[in-house]
N, C-alpha and C positions, 0 to 999 in steps of 0.2 A: 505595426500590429493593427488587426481589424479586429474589433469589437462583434462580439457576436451573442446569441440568446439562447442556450440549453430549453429544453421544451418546457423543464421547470421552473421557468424564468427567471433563473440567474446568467448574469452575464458572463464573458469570458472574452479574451483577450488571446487572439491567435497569430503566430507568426504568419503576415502573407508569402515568403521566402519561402515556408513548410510547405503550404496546399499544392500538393499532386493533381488534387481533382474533386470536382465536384458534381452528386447526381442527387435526383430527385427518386425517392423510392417506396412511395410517395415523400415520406419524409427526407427534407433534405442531410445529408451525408457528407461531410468534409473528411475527405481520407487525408493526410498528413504523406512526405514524403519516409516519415519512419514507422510506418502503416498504422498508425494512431488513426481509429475513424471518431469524428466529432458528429452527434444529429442535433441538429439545429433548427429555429424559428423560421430564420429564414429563406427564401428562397434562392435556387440554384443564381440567376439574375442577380437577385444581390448581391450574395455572394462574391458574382466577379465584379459588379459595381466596386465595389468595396475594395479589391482585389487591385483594381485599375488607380483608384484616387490614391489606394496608398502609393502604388509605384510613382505616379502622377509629380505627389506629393516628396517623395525621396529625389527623385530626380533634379526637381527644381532646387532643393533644398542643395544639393549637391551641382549644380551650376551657380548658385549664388555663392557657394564658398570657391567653387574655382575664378567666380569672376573677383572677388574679394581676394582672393588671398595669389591669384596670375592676372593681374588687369592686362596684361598684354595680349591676354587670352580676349578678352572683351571685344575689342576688333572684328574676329571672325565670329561665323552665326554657325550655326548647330552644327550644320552638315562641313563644315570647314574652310569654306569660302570665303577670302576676305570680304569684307563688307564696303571696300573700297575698291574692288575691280567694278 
């Protein structure tokens, strides 16, 4: 979820998995994948900042549980080379 600011400055909490797309018109505009449009504080930029750390952030979260929970996995690096050729 990305934290985001209503123009009336309440916050609001967005699936990043949702966002289809994001435009500047002038107001920024978070269209949702189930055509839910959100206008926002923010800018377009942010937006995908925000956008990026969440993935960022699930991802690592999600190699930390496969090296925790498949340490055999640990061995090789992202791309799936062992780390011992």
């Amino acid at each position: 979820m990305i934290e985001v600011t209503r123009l009336n400055g309440s916050k609001l909490l967005i699936n990043a998995e949702l966002v289809e797309f994001v435009e500047e018109t002038p107001d920024t505009v978070v269209s949702l994948i189930d055509g839910k449009k959100i206008i926002v504080k923010e800018s377009r930029q942010d937006i995908k900042n925000l956008v990026i750390l969440y993935k960022r952030e699930f991802i690592s979260c999600l190699l930390s549980f496969t090296i925790i929970f498949f340490p055999s996995i640990k061995e090789k690096t992202v791309s799936g080379v062992s780390s011992t050729n």
